[in-house]
Residue, then its C-alpha position, 0 to 999 in steps of 0.5 A: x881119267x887115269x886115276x880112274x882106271x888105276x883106281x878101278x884096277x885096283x879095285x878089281x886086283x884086290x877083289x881077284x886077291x881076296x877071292x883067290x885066298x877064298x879058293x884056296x881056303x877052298x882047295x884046302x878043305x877039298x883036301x879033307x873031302x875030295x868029292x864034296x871039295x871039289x864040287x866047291x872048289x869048281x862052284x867057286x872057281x866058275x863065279x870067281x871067272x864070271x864076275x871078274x869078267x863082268x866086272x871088267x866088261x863093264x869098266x871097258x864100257x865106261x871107259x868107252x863111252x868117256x872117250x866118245x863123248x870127249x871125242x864128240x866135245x872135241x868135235x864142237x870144239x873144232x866146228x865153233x873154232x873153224x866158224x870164229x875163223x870164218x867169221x873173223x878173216x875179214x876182220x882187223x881185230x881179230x886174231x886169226x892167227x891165234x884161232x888157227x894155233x887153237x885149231x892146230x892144238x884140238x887138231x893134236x888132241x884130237x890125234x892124241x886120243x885116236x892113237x893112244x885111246x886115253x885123254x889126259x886131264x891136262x888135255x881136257x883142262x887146255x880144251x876147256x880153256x880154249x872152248x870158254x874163249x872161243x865162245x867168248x869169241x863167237x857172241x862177240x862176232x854174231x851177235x844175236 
């Protein structure tokens, strides 16, 4: 995710470069012809301000509906952990002890994310990691 933003603030940095030596290849002909240069020079100026902002409107919007969804996965994440501790308390094979550390540390990701609005692929590799063995985990103790 955050080599995709990094990518896509480039992306936008280099198009703002670009347009910004349009206008002032722009500026400089306005120069020659001051009434029909200026004319040009506000045209492109008001397009350059549009679509820079649309641009990056909808790469904030992206960017947020990643964030909810991860949230949301980090959500049935803790649901399914918290349903294997409930499960397997009473159980003398089963490490409850492990399941609440896996709990604590979707517990930590989850406040990560809320005070940093950002997750990190580290982050989402450990909660892939933990969701594939608690699932594991849940068919093991209700069995359907």
């Amino acid at each position: 995710m955050e080599k995709e933003k990094r990518k896509k603030l480039s992306q936008l940095a280099d198009r703002q470069l670009d347009r910004l030596e349009q206008l002032d290849e722009l500026s400089k002909l306005a120069e020659n012809n001051s009434e029909q240069g200026m004319k040009i020079q506000a045209t492109v100026g008001n397009l350059i301000d549009n679509v820079s902002a649309e641009y990056l409107n909808k790469s904030l919007n992206e960017s947020a509906e990643a964030l909810d969804r991860f949230r949301a996965k980090l959500k049935v994440l803790k649901d399914l952990i918290n349903h294997n501790i409930l499960l397997s308390k009473d159980l003398n094979n089963f490490d409850t002890e492990e399941y609440i550390k896996d709990k604590t540390s979707v517990n930590d990701m989850i406040f990560k994310l809320e005070s940093t609005n950002t997750f990190y692929d580290k982050d989402k590799r450990h909660m892939n990691k933990i969701y594939k063995n608690h699932k594991k985990i849940n068919a093991l103790l209700n069995p359907v």
